[in-house]
DRENDO-1510 file (C-alpha; in Angstrom, 1 decimal, always signed):
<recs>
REC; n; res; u; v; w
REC; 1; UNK; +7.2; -70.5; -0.3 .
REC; 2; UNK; +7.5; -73.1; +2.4 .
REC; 3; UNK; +7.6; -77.0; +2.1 .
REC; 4; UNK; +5.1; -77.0; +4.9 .
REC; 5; UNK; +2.5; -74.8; +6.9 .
REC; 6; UNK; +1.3; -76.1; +10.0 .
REC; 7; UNK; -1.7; -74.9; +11.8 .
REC; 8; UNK; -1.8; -75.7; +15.4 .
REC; 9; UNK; +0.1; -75.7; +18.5 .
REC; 10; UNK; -1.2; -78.5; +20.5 .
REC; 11; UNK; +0.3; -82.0; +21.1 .
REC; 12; UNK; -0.7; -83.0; +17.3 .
REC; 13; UNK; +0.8; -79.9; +15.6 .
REC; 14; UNK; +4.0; -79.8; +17.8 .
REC; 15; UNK; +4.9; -83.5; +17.4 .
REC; 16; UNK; +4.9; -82.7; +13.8 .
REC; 17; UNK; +6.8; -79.4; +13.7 .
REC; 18; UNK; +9.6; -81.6; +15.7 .
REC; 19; UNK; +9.4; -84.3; +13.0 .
REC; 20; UNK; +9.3; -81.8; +10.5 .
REC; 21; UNK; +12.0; -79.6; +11.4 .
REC; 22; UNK; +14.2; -83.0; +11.7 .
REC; 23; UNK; +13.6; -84.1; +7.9 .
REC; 24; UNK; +14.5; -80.4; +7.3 .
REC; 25; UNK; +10.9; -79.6; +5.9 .
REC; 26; UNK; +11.2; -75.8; +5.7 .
REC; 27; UNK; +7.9; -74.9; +8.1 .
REC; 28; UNK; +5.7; -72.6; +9.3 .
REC; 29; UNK; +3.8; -73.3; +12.6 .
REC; 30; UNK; +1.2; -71.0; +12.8 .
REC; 31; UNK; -0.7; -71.1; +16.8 .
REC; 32; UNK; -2.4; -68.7; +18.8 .
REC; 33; UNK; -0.4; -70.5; +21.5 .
REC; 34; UNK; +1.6; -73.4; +22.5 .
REC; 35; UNK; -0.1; -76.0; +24.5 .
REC; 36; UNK; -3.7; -77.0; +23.6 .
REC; 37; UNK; -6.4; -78.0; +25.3 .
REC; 38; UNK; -4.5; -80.1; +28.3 .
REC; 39; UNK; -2.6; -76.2; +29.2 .
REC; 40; UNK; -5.0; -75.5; +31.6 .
REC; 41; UNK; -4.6; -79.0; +33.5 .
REC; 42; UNK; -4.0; -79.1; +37.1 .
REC; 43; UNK; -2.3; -82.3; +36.6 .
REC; 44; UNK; -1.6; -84.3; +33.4 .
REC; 45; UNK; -1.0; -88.6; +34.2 .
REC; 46; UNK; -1.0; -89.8; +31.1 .
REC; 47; UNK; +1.9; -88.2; +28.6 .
REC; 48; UNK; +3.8; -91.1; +28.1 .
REC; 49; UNK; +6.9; -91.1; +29.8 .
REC; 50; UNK; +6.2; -88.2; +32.8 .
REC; 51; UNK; +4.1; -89.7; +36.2 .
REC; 52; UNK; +2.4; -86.1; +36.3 .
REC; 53; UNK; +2.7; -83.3; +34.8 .
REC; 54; UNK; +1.1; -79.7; +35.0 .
REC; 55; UNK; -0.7; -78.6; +31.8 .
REC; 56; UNK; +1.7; -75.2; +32.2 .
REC; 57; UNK; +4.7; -77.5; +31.8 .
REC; 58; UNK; +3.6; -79.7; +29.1 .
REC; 59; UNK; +3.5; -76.9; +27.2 .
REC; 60; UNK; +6.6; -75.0; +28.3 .
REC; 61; UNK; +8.2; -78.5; +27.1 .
REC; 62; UNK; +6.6; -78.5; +24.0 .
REC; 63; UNK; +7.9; -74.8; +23.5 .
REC; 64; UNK; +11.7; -75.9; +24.4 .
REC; 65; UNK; +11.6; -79.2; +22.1 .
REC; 66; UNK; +10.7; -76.4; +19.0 .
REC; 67; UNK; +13.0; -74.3; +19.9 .
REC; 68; UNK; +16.0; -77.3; +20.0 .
REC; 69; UNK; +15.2; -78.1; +17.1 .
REC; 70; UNK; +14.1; -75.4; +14.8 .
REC; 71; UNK; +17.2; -73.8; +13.5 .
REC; 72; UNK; +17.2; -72.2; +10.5 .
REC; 73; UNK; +14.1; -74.5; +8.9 .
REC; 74; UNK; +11.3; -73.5; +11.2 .
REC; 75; UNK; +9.8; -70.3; +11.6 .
REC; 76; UNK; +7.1; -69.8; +14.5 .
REC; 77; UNK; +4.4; -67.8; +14.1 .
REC; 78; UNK; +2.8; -67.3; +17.9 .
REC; 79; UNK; +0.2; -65.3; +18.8 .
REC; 80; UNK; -1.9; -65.4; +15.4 .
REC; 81; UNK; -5.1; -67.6; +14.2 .
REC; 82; UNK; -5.7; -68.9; +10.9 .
REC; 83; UNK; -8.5; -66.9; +9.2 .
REC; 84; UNK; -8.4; -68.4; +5.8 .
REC; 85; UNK; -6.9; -71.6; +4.0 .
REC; 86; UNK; -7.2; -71.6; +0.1 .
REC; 87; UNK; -5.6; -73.5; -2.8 .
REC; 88; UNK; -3.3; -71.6; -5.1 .
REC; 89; UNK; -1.5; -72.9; -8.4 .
REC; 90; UNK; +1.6; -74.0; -6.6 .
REC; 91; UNK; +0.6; -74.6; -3.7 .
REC; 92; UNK; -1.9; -73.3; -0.8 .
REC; 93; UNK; -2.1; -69.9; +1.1 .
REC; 94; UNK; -3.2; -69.0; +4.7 .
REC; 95; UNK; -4.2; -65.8; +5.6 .
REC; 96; UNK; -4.2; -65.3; +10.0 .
REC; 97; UNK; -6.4; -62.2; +12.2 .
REC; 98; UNK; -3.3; -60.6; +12.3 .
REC; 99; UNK; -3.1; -59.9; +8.4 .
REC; 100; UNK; -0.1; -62.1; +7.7 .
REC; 101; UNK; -0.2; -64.4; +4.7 .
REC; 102; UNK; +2.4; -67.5; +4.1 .
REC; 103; UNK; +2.3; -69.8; +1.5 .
REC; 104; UNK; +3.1; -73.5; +1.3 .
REC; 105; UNK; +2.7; -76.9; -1.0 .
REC; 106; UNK; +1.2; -78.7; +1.9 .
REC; 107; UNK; -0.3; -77.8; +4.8 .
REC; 108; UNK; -1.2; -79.8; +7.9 .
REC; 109; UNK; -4.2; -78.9; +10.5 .
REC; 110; UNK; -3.5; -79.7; +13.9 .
REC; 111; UNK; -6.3; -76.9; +15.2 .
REC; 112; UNK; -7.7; -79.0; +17.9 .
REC; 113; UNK; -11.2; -78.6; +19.4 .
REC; 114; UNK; -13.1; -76.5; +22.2 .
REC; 115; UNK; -14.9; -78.1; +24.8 .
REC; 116; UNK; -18.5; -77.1; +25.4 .
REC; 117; UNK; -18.7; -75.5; +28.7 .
REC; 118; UNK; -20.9; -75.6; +31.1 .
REC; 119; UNK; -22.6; -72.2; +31.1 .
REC; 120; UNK; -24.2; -71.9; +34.8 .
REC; 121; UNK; -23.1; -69.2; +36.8 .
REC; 122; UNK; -20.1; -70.9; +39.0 .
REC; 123; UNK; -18.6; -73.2; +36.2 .
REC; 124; UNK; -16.2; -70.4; +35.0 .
REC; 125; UNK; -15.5; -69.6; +38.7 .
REC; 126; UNK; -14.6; -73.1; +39.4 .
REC; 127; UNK; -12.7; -74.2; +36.6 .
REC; 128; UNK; -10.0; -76.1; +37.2 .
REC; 129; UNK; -10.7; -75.8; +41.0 .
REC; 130; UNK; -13.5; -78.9; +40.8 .
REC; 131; UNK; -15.0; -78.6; +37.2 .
REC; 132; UNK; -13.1; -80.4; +34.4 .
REC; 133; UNK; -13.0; -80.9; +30.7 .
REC; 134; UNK; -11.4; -84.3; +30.9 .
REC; 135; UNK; -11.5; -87.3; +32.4 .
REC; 136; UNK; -8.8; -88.9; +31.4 .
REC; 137; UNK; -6.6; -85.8; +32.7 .
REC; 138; UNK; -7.7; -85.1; +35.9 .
REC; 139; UNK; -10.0; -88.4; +37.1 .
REC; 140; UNK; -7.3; -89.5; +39.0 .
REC; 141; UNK; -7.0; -86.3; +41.3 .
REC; 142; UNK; -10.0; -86.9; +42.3 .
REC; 143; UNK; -9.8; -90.9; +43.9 .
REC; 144; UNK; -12.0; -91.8; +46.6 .
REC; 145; UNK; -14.2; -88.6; +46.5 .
REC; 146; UNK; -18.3; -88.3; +45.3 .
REC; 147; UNK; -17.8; -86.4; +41.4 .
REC; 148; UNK; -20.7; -85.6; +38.9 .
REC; 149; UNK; -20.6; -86.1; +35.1 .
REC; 150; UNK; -22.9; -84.1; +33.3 .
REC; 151; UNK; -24.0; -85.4; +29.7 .
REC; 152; UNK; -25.5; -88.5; +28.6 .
REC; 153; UNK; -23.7; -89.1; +25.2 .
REC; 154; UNK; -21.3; -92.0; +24.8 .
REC; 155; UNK; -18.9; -89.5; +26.3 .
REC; 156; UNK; -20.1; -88.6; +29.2 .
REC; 157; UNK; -20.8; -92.5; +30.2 .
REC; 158; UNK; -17.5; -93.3; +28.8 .
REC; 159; UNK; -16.1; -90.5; +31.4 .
REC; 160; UNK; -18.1; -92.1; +34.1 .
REC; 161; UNK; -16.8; -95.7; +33.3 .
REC; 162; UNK; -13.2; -94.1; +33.7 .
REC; 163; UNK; -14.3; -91.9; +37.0 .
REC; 164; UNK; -15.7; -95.2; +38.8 .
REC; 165; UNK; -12.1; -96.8; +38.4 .
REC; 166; UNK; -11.3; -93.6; +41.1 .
REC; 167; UNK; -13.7; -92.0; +42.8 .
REC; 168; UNK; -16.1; -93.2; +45.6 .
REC; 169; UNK; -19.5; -92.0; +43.8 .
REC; 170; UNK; -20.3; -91.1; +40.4 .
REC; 171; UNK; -23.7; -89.3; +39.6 .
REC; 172; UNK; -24.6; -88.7; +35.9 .
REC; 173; UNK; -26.6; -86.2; +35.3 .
REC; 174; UNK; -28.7; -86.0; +32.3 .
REC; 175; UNK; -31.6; -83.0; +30.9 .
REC; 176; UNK; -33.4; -85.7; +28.5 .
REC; 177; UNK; -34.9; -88.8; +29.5 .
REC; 178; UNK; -33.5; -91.1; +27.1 .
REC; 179; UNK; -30.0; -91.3; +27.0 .
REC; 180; UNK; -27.8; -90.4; +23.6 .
REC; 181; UNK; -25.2; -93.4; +24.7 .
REC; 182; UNK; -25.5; -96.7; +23.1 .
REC; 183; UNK; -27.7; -99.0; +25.4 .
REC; 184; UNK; -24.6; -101.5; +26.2 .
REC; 185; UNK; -23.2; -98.6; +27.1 .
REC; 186; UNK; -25.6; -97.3; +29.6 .
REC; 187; UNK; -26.3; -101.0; +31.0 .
REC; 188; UNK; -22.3; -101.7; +31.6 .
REC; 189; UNK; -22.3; -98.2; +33.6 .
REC; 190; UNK; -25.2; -99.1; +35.4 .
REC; 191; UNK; -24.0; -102.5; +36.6 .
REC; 192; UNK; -21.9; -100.4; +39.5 .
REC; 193; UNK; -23.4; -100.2; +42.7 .
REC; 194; UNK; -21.6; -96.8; +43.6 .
REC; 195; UNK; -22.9; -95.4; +40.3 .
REC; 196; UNK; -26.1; -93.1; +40.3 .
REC; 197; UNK; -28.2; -91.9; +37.5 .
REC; 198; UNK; -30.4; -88.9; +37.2 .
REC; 199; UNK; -32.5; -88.1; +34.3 .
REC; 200; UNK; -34.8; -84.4; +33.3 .
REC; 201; UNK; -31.8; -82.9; +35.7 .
REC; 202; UNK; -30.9; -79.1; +34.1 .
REC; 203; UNK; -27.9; -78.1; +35.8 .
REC; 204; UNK; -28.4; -74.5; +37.6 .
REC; 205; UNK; -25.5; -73.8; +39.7 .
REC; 206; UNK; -21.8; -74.9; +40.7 .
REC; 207; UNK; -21.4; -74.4; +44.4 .
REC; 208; UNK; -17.8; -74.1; +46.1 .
REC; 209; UNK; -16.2; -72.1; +48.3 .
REC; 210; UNK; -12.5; -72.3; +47.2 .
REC; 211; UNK; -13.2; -75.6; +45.5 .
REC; 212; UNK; -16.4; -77.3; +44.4 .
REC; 213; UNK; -18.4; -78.4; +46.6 .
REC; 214; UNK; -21.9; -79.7; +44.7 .
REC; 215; UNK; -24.3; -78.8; +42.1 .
REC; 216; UNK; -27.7; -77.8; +42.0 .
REC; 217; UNK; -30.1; -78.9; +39.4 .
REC; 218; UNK; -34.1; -78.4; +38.2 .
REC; 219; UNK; -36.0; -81.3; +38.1 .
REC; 220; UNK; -37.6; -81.1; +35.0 .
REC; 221; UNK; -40.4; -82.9; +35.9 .
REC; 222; UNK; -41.7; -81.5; +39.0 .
REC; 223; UNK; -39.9; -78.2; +38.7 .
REC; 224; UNK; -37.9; -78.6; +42.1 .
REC; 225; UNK; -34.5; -77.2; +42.7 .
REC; 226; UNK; -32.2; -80.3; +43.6 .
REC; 227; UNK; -28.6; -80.4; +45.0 .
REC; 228; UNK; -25.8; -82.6; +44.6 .
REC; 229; UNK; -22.9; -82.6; +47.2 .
REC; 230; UNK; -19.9; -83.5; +45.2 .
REC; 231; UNK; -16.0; -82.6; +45.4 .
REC; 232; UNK; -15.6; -82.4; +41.1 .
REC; 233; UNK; -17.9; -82.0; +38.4 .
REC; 234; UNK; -16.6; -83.5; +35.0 .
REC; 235; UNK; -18.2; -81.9; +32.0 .
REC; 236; UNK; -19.1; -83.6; +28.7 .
REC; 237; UNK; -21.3; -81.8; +26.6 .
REC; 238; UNK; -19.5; -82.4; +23.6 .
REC; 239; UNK; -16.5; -80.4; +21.7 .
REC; 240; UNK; -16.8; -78.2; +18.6 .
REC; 241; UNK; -13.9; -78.5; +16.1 .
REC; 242; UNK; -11.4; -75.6; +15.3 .
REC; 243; UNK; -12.1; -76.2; +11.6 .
REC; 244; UNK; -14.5; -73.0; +10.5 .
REC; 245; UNK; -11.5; -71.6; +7.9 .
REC; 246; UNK; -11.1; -74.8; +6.6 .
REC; 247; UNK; -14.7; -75.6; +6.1 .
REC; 248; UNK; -14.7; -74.8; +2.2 .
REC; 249; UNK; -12.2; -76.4; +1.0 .
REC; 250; UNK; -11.8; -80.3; +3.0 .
REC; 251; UNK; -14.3; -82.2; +3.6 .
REC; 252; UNK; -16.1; -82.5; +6.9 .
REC; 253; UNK; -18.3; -84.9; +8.8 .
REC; 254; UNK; -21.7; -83.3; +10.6 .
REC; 255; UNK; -20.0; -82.3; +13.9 .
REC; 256; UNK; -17.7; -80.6; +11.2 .
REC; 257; UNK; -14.4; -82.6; +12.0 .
REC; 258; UNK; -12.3; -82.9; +9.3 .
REC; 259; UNK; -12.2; -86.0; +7.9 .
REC; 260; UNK; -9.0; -88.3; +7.0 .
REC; 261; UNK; -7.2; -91.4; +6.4 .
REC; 262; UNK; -6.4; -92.8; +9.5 .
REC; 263; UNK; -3.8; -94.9; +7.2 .
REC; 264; UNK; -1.6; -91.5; +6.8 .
REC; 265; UNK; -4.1; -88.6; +7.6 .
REC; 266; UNK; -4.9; -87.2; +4.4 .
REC; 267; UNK; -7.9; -85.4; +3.8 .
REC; 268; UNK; -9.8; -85.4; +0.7 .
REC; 269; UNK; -7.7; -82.7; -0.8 .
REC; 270; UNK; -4.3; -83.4; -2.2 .
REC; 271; UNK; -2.0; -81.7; -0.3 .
REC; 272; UNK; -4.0; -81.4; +2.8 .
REC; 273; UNK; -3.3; -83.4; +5.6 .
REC; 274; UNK; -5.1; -82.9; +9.5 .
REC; 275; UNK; -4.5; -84.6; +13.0 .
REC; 276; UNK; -5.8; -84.9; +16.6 .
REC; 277; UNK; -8.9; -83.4; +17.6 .
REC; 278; UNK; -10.1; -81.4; +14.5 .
REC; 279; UNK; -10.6; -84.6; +12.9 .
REC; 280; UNK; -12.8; -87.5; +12.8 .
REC; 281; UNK; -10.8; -89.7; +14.9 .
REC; 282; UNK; -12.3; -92.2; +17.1 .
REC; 283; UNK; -10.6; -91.5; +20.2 .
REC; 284; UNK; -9.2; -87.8; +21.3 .
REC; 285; UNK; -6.1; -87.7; +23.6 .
REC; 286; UNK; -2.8; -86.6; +24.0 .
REC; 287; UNK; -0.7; -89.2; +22.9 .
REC; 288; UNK; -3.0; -89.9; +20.3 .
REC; 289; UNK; -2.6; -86.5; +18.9 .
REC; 290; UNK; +0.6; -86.5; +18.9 .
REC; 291; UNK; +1.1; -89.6; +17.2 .
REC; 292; UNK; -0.9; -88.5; +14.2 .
REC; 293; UNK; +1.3; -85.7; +14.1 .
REC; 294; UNK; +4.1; -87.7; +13.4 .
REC; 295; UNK; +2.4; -90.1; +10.9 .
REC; 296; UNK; +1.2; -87.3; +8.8 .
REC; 297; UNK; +4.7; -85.8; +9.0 .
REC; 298; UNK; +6.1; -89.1; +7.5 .
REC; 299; UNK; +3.6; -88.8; +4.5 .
REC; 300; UNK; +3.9; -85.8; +3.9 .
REC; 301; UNK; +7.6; -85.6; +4.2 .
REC; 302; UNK; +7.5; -88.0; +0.8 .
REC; 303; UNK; +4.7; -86.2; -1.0 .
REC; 304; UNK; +6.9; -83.1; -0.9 .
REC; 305; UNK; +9.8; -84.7; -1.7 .
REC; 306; UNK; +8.4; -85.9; -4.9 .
REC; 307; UNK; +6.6; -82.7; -6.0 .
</recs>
């Protein structure tokens, strides 16, 4: 049995193996892959301490930190996903796809979230070449050119607010008429003068040649097919939690994030601890993730050690 089973091989559930591995936690980080959501990211500005940095590196880095510091305590399992998570009498066992089962006394999720694509023809075809998943990642590639946001939740304004800091026109696009975003919100965004907002708008098509070039939409109100010249198309429809094994045994809030104590990330289960974007923290990043990782680590690392 291990001190420790880790589920998750993003910025939240490596920071922890590292820390984990240090305070000679005997571990088991099970991930499909190493990375998370930022791996597919042109260009990453924000992970603290590098200018820029591809989403490919960032997670070859995260590979080579694990590997430093694994030695004998850590054991990776790659390439698997997390089917089941149950409680047991001494501890808690995780079954994966690939019909391996480990066994722990704790166990941290660090399973991170999907975005919800766009599902228009061209929005797979463009990915990464014009249509992105985060703002906060890539808004800054994209300075001084005309970019679209489609949603109309605090998220997609929030992304908009960031965007207008770069680009030279922003045009949210929204299917309802009334906005999801709280009304301060939606009047701070709409203070800009090079901000644009259009409402009954159902996205139809991403147009590009190698890279995005604009967006056509359906009027909803008088039925006409609309374009929208524009260099990147941000995306912000909302994310759904990695969190369907865990769904029977922690608590989770109505989007199904796992909820916690943002004091040391404990959820509702003794024993069970979660971090970065499976849960219900406010804000989702990187850094954030990672850091906590690292708090969790530091609770749990004295839970154990008093079992």
């Amino acid at each position: 049995m291990f001190d420790l089973i880790i589920i998750g091989g993003g910025p939240a559930g490596v920071a922890a193996g590292v820390y984990a591995a240090r305070k000679r936690l005997t571990t088991v980080l099970i991930a499909k892959e190493i990375g998370g959501q930022s791996s597919v990211s042109e260009g990453i500005e924000n992970w603290i301490g590098t200018p820029m940095v591809s989403g490919t590196d960032l997670a070859k880095s995260f590979r080579t930190h694990l590997d430093a510091v694994k030695d004998q305590i850590m054991t990776l399992a790659l390439g698997e996903r997390v089917t089941s998570l149950v409680k047991t009498d001494g501890g808690f066992s995780v079954k994966t796809g690939g019909d391996k089962t480990f066994a722990a006394k704790a166990v941290l999720i660090a399973t991170g979230a999907g975005r919800r694509k766009l599902t228009v023809p061209g929005a797979d075809v463009f990915e990464n070449k014009g249509v992105t998943y985060c703002a906060s990642c890539d808004g800054p590639l994209f300075a001084d050119m005309d970019v679209v946001v489609v949603g109309g939740g605090n998220a997609g304004f929030e992304t908009a607010v960031q965007l207008l800091a770069y680009a030279k026109s922003v045009t949210l696009i929204h299917r309802h008429k009334e906005f999801k975003a709280d009304p301060v919100t939606v009047e701070k965004v709409f203070a800009y003068p090079h901000m644009r907002v259009i409402t009954c708008a159902e996205p139809v098509e991403v147009l590009g040649d190698k890279f995005v070039t604009g967006l056509t939409y359906t009027d909803t109100e008088s039925d006409e097919i609309k374009k929208i010249s524009a260099s990147g198309i941000f995306v912000e429809a909302g994310v759904i939690p990695n969190t369907d094994f865990a769904e029977k045994l922690v608590e989770l809030d109505p989007l199904k994030r796992i909820k916690v104590d943002p004091h040391n990330q404990r959820t509702n289960i003794e024993g069970v601890w979660a971090a970065g974007d499976c849960t219900d923290e406010l804000y989702h990043q990187n850094n954030i993730a990672a850091g906590d990782g690292v708090k969790a680590i530091e609770d749990i690392y004295l839970w154990v050690k008093r079992q």
